[in-house]
N, C-alpha and C positions, 0 to 999 in steps of 0.2 A: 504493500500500500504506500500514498504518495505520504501518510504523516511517518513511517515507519524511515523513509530514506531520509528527508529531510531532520530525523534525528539521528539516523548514521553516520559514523565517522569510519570512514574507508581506512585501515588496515595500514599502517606505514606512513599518512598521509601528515603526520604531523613530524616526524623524522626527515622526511621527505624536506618540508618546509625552513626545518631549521637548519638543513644542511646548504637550502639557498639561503637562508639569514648571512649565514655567515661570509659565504661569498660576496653577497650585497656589503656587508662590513668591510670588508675588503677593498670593494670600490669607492668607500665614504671615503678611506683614508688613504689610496692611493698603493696601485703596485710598486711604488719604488718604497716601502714606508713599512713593511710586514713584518711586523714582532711576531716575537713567540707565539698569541694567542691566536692570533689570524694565520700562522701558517699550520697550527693546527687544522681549524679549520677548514684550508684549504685540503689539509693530508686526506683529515677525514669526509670532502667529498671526493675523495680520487677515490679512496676506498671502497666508497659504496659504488663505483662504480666495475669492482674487480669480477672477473666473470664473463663480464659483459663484447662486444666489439669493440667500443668507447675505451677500455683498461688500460689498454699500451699506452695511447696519446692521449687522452688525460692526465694517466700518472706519469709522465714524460713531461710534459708541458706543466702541469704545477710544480713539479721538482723545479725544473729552469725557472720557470717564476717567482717558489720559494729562494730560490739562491742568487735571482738578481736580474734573470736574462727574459726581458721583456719583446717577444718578437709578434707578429702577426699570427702567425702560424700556431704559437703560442695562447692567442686571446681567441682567436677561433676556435678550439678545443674546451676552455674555459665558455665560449658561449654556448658551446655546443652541448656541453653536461648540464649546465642550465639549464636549457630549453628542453632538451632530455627529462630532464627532472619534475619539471613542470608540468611537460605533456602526460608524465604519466601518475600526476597528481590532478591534472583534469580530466584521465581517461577512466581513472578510479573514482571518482564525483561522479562524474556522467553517465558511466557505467551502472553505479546503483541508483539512478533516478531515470534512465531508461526502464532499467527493470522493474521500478515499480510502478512505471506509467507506460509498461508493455509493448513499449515504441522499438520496432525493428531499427537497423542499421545499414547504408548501404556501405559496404569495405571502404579504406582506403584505395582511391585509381593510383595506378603505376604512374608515376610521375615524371616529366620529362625536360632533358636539362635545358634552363632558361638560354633567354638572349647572354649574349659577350657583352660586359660593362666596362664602362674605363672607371673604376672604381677606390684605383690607389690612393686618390687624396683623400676620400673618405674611410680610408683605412688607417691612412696615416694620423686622422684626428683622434679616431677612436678611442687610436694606441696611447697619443698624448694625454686624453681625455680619463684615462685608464690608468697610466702610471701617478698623474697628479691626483688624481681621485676627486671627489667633489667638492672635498672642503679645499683645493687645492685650484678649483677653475677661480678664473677672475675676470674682468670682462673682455683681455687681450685674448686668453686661451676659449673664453666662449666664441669668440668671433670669430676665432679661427680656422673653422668649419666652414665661412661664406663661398670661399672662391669652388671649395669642393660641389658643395651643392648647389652653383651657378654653374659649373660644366655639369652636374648631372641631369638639370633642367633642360639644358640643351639638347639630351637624348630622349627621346620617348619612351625608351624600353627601360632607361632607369628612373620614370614619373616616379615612382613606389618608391623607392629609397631617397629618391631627392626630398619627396613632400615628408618623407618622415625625419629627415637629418633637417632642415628645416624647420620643423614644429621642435623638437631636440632642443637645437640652436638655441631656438627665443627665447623656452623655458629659462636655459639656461643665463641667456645675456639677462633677463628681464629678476632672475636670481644673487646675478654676480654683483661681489665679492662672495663666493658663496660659503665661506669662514664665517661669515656676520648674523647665517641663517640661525633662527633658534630651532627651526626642525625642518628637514632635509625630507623630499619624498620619494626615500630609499628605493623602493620595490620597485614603481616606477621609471625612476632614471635607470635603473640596473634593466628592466625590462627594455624600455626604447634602445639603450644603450647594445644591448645583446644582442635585441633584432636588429638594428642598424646594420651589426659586424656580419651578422647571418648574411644579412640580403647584399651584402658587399660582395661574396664570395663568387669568386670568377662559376659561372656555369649552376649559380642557384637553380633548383628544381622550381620549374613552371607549372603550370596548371593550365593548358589549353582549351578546353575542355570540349564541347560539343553540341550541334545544334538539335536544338527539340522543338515538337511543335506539341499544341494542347489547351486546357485552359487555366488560366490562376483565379483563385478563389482567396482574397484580402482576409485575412484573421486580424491582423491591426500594425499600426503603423509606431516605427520608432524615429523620434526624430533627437537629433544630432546636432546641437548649435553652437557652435566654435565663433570664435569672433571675427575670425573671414571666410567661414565656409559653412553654409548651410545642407545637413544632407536629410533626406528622407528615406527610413531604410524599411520597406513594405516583410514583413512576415507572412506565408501563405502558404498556399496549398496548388501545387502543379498535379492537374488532373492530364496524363497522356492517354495517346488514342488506344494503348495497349491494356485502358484500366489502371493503368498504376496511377496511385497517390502521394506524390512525395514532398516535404516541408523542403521549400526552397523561400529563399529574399532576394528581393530586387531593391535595387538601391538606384537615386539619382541625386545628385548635387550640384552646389552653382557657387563659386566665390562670392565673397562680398565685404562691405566694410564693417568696423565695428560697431557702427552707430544706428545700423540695421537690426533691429532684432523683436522680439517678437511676433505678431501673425503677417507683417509687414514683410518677414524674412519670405514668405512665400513667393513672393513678385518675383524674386532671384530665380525660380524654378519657372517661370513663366515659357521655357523651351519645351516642357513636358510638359502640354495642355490635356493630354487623354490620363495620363499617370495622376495628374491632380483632381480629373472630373473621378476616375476609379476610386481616387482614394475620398475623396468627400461624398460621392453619389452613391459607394459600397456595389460597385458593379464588377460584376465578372469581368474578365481582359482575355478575348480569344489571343496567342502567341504563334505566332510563326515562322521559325527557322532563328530564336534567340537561342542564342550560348547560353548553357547551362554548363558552369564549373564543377569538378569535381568534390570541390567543399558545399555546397550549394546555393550558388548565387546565381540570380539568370539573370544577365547581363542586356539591361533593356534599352531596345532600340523603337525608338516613335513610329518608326517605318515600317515595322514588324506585331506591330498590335491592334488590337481593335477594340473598341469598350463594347461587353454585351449585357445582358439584364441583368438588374438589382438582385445581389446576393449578401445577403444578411452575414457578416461574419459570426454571429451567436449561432445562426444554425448552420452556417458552414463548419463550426467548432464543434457542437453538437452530434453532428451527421457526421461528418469524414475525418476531425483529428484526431480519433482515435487508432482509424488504421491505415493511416500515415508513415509511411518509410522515410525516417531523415537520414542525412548523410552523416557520415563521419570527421571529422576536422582535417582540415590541410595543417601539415608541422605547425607552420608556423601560429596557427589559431587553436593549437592543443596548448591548453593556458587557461586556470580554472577561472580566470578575469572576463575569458571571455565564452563563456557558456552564458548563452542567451535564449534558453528554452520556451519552445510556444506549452502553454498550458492553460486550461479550462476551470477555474475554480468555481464549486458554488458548494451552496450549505452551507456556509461557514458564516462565524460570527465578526463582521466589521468593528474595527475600533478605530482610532485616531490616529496609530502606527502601527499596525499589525494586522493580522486577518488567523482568527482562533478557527485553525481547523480542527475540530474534534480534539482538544484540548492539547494545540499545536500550535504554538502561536509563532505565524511566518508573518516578519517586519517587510512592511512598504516601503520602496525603496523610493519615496518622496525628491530625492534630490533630482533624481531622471526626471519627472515631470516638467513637462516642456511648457515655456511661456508663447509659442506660438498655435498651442492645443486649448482645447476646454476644458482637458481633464483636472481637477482640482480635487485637494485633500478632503474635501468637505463631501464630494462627490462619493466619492471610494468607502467613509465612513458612514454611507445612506446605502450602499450597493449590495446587489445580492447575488450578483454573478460576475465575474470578470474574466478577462481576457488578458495576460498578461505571461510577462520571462520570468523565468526563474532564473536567479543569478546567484554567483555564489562570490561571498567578498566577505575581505576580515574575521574568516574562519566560521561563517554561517550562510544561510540561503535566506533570500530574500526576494519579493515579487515584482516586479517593475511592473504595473499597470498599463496596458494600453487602449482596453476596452471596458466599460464599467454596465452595467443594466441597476439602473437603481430606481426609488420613489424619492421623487419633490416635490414637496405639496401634494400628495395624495395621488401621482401623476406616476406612471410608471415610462422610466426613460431609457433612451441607449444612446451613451456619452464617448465618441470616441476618440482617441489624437489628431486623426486629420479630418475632422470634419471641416476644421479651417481652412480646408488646402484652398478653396476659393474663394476666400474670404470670411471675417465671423460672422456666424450667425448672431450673439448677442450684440443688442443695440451701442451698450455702450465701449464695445472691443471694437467693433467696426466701427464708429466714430475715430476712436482713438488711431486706427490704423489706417483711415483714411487720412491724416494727417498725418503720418509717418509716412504711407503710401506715396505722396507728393513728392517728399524728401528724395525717396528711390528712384520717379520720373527725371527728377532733376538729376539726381547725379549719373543713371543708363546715359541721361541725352550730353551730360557735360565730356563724360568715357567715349561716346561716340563721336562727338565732333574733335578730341584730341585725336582720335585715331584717323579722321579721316582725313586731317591735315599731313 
């Protein structure tokens, strides 16, 4: 049963964890700087990795690290037991919360070697990045990643690692002196920092995947608000002509400035007119010939869809997400940060931060609630059914909300994240963002006439 996992604690899962603590310590204070206590630490993840493939070069590579010799080759290996470690602290979470929500699995795909990157200078910061350690960046060493990720902007095939040494970056400059910090966010930087080195690596593993035709059926919608990028990330259900049903997300996004935000951020998306009537109208999307990834994302193209009749996400969750085949994670999204499960709650009693299933009490993950959505705390604490991920963060599981059915005023409603996509329905959010809305007129048309000069 679903309260029986979410009180489990998966078997190693916490050995598992301290054994990346200690690595992430490592990187507060810097590879050239390893006392006694930290190369313990390090010893003892080489350890845990003995047995395994990984044994040789890991315990190779922290030896040279314990004794001084800081190489590429060296931090690759180091990220590489990490991410090892992690994937199979999210495959042991995931594992027993499929099982108890009876959700098959489709294998990992054979995966196959990426594009060629010129990727050296973003190896070469890492490495900088890694032996100074965090209390050791300042705003010269944070800045010193620019040039790297203005030639990876230039390639297409490295967008991925450029936008993330980029977002990296800022954290960091917008941190530095980062000596002055009263608390540092450990797990975090060691995470970006890790996958950076990953996706540096000459000949990184692809995911091309393959074109599907069929229909999607919206369960609800996550959105994603950055201060220059707005995404919309759809959760659903890919019905194929062969009968299969399987949980895939479509995702579309749009730059923008920081001053944009709230339902006003929608206008950014204004390239994806069928994606936004789908996602506010709750209409089916016939698909044809979109890429669907081996991890599960169907890569949407405007040219390739078509809106078909209103489909209730409650009773699309209802009806078919029960026997629903999801995929399994690509490497680098095996990371228990990023388990984002569709699930069906109801029966259960609402509170103010939690939702008591059957004397179960799983906390609302409040902080994801989007200012460009209706959904509100007040909402969720009226609701009788909901639609929402279960996430696992800070050593417990948590709901992210994205669909609510509840009573207001004796009125029985269904409240969902993007019913904004075209604007609010409430009088007084649409005033408000009709004057935000101008603001975004103005500055399209001001981006436009620079460019056409």
């Amino acid at each position: 049963m679903l309260t029986d996992a979410l009180r489990a604690q998966p078997t190693g899962l916490t050995e598992a964890l301290a054994l990346i603590d200690g690595l992430d310590d490592a990187l507060v204070h810097g590879l050239a700087r390893i006392d006694e206590d930290r190369a313990a630490a390090l010893e003892s993840l080489a350890e845990a990795f003995n047995g395994s493939p990984l044994a040789g070069r890991v315990s190779d590579s922290i030896g040279k690290i314990v004794s001084g010799t800081v190489t590429d080759e060296h931090l690759a290996a180091l990220a590489g037991a990490r991410s090892a470690l992690l994937g199979a602290a999210h495959d042991a979470l995931l594992g027993t919360l499929s099982g108890a929500l009876g959700r098959d699995r489709l294998p990992s795909p054979p995966s196959a070697a990426g594009p060629v990157i010129v990727a050296g200078g973003s190896r070469s910061w890492l490495r900088e990045l890694a032996i100074a350690g965090w209390r050791g960046v300042d705003h010269e060493l944070a800045s010193a990643g620019s040039p790297a990720v203005q030639a990876l902007l230039a390639d297409p095939a490295a967008r991925r690692l450029a936008v993330l040494l980029d977002g990296f970056a800022a954290e960091l400059r917008a941190a530095a002196p980062v000596a002055t910090l009263e608390r540092i966010p450990v797990r975090r930087w060691a995470d970006l920092w890790s996958r950076a080195l990953l996706l540096s690596q000459d000949g990184f593993p692809a995911d091309p995947g393959e074109p599907v035709d069929g229909r999607f059926l919206l369960l609800g919608l996550d959105l994603h608000e950055h201060p220059t990028v707005f995404r919309a990330q759809a959760h659903g259900l890919l019905e194929t002509a062969g009968g299969d049903v399987r949980l895939v997300r479509v995702s579309v996004a749009a730059p923008k400035v920081e001053t944009i935000t709230g339902p006003s951020a929608w206008r950014m998306l204004a390239g994806f007119p069928i994606f936004r009537a789908a996602v506010a109208e709750h209409r089916a999307v016939e698909v044809s010939g979109l890429t669907l990834t081996g991890g599960g994302d169907l890569i949407w193209d405007e040219s390739r869809v078509t809106a078909g009749e209103p489909a209730d996400p409650f009773a699309t969750a209802r009806v078919r997400l029960g026997a629903a085949t999801a995929f399994s994670a690509t490497p680098l999204d095996r990371h228990p940060a990023a388990i984002a499960e569709p699930v069906l709650l109801e029966g259960y009693t609402p509170g103010p931060d939690a939702l008591d299933l059957g004397g179960v009490s799983l906390p609302i993950d409040t902080d994801r609630l989007p200012v460009a959505g209706p959904l509100t705390p007040a909402l969720i604490a009226a609701s009788t059914a909901c639609i929402g991920l279960l996430r696992w963060d800070a050593g417990r599981w948590l709901v992210q909300p994205l669909a609510v059915q509840a009573s207001v005023k004796k009125k029985a409603v269904a409240v969902h994240t993007g019913d904004w996509a075209l604007g609010p329905l409430d009088a007084k959010a649409a005033k408000a963002e009709a004057v935000a809305g101008t603001a975004v007129d103005v500055l399209r048309e001001r981006a436009g006439r620079l460019l056409r000069k």
